[in-house]
N, C-alpha and C positions, 0 to 999 in steps of 0.2 A: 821777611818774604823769601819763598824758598825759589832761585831762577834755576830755568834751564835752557842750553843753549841747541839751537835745532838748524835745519839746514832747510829752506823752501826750492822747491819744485816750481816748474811749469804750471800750466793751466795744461790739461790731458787734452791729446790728439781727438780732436773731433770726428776725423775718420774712424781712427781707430775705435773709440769710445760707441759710436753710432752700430758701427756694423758689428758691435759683439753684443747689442744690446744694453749698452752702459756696465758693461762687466768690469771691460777692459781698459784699465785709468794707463795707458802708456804718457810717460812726462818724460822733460830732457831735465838735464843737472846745473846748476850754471855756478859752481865751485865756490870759491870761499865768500863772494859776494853777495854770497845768497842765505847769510849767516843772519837769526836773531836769534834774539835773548827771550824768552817771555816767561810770566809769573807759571809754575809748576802746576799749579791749579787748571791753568788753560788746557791742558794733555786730557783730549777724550780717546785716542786710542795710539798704540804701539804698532808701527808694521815698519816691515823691509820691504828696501827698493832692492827688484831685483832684475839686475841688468839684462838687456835682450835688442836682437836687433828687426824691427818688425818688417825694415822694407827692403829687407836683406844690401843694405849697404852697410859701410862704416861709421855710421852715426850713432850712438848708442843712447839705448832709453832706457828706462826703466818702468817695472811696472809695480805695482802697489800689493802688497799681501798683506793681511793686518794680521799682526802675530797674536795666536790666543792665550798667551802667557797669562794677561789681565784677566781676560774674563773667564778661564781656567782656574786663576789664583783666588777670584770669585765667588766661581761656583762651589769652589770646595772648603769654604769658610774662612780663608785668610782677607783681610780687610786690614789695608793701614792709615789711619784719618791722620793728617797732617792740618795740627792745632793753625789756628787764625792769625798769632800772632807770630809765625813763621814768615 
């Protein structure tokens, strides 16, 4: 089994989420406690958080971009199957 180790978010700002028409996934960070492990397999997409402050104080959030590396890597015939017995 192939792991990889990731970092969870919030649940996105209902305000914010609402008035952008569910565009806008704004989430807070909550540092190394927010650490799992899960099977490689589980990864349906790749993005950056990227830092912003929406209620112009000092509290930072971040918002969600999903980078199109994957589905770039994709469309353009590269595909890497990771065997079962990984």
């Amino acid at each position: 089994m192939t792991l990889a180790m990731i970092y969870l978010y919030s649940e996105p700002d209902k305000t914010l989420l609402e008035a952008s028409y569910g565009t806008l996934r704004s989430l807070s960070y909550h540092g190394d406690q927010s650490i799992a492990v899960i099977d490689v397999k589980m990864i349906e997409a790749v993005v950056a958080m990227v830092p912003h402050f929406p209620y112009g104080d000092n509290i930072q959030r971040y918002f969600v971009v999903e980078k199109p590396g994957l589905a770039v890597a994709h469309l353009g015939g590269i595909t890497e199957t990771v065997p079962d017995d990984e």
